[in-house]
KOLMIFI-614663 format. One record per residue: residue number from 1; x, y, z of N, C-alpha, C in turn; chain. Coordinates in pm, whole numbers, plus 50000, padded with zeros to 5 digits. Example, Ala and Ser with C-alpha at 12.3 -4.5 7.8 and 13.67 -1.06 7.14 Angstrom:
2
1,51319,49431,50780,51230,49550,50780,51320,49670,50780,A
2,51285,49775,50708,51367,49894,50714,51290,50003,50787,A
END
This chain:
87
1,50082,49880,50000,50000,50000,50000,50087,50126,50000,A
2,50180,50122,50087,50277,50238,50064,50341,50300,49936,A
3,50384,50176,49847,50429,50170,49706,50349,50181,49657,A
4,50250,50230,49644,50133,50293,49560,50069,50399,49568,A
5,50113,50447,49712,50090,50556,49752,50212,50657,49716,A
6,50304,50627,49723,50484,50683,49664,50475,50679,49544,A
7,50382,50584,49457,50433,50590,49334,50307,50723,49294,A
8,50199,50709,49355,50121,50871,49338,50187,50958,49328,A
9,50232,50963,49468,50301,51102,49477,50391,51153,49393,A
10,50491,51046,49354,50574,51044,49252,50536,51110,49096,A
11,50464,51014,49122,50364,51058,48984,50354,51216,48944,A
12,50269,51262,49064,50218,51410,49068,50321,51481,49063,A
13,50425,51439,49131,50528,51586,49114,50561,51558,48989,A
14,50649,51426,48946,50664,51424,48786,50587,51469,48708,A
15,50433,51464,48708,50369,51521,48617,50393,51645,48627,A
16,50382,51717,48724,50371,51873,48702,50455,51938,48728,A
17,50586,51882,48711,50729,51932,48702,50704,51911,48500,A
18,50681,51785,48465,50664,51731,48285,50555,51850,48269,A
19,50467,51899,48315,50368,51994,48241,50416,52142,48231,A
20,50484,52158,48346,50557,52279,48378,50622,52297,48265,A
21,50752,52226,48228,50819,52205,48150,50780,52257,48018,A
22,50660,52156,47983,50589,52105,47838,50491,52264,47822,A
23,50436,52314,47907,50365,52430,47888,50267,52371,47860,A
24,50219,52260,47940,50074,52229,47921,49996,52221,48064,A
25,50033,52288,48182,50009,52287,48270,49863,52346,48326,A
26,49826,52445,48241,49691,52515,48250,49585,52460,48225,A
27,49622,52312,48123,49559,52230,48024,49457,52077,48108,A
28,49561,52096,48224,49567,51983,48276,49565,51984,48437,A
29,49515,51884,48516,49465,51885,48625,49481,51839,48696,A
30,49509,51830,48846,49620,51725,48951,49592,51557,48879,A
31,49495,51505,48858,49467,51373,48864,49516,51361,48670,A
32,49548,51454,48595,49607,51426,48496,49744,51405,48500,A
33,49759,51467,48568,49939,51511,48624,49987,51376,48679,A
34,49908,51354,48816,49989,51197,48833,49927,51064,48701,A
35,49866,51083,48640,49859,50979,48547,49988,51019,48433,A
36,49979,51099,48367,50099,51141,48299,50217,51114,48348,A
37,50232,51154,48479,50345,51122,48519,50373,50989,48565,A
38,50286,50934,48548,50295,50784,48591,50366,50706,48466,A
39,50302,50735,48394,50299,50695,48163,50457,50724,48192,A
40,50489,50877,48258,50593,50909,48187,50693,50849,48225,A
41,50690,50796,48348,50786,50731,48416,50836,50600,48295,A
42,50722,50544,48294,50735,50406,48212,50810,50444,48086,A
43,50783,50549,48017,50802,50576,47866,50940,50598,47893,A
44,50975,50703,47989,51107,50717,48003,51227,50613,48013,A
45,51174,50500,48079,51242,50428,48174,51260,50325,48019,A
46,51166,50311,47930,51189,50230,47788,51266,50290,47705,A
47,51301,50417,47718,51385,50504,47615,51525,50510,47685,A
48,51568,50514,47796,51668,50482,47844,51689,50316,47813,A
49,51595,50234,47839,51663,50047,47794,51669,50096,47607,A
50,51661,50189,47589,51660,50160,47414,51813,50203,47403,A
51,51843,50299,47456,51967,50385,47452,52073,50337,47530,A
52,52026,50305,47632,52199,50214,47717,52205,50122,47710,A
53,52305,50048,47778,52345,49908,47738,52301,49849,47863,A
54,52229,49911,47964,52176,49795,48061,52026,49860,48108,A
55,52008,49769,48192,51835,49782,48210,51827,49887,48323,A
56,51719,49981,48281,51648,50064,48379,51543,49973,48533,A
57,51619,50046,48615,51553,49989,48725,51462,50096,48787,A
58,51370,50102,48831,51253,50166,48928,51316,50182,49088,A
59,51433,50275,49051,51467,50264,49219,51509,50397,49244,A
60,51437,50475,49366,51458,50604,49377,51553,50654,49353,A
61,51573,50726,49252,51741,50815,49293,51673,50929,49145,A
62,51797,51022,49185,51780,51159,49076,51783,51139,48960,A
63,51869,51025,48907,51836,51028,48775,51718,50937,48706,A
64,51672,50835,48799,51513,50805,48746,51421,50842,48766,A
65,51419,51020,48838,51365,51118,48866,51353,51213,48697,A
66,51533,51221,48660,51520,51252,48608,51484,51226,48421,A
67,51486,51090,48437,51441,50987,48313,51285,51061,48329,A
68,51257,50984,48423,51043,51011,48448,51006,51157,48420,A
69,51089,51241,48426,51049,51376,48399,51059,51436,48238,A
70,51184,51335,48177,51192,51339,48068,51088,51297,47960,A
71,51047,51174,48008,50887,51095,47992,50752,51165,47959,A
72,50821,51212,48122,50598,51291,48129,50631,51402,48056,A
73,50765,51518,47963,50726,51575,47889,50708,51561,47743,A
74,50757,51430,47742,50729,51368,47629,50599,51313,47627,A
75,50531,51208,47728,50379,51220,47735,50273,51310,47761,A
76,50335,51486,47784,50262,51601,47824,50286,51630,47634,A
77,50358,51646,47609,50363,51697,47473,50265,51600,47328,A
78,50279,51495,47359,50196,51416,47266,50058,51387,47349,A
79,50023,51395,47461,49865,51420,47523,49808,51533,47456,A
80,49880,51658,47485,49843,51804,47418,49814,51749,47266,A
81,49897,51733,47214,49907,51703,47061,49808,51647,46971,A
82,49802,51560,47061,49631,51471,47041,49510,51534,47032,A
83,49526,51585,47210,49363,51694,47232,49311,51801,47133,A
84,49458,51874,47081,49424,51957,47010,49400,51927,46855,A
85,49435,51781,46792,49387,51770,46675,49231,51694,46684,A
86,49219,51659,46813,49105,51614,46821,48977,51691,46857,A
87,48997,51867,46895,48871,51976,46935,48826,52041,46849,A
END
């Protein structure tokens, strides 16, 4: 239960550190933010195993802080991207 509760939280700041970033922050809403940032974690964490030569692990530290942030503005930027060809 704790690890799900950390990975929220996680989530939320990643997201809205990734929206901050992305300039889609006005767009979007706490419970978008930790979902995004949740995506982004994952997306990130697959683009790093694409690019290095060993596997991304899910273990707190700054730079899979800073992978996941890389993520959610890459999943803040193609969410936006979408919405707006789709209104």
């Amino acid at each position: 239960m704790l690890a799900i509760i950390s990975w929220l939280i996680l989530g939320a700041l990643v997201g809205w550190i990734a929206s901050k970033i992305a300039g889609t922050d006005s767009q979007q809403g706490w419970i978008l933010n930790i979902v995004l940032g949740i995506v982004g974690a994952f997306v990130g964490g697959l683009i790093y195993e694409a690019f290095a030569d060993d596997d991304f692990s899910f273990e707190w530290s700054i730079g899979s802080i800073l992978i996941a942030i890389l993520g959610g503005v890459i999943v803040s930027w193609g969410f936006a991207y979408l919405t707006k060809r789709r209104a």
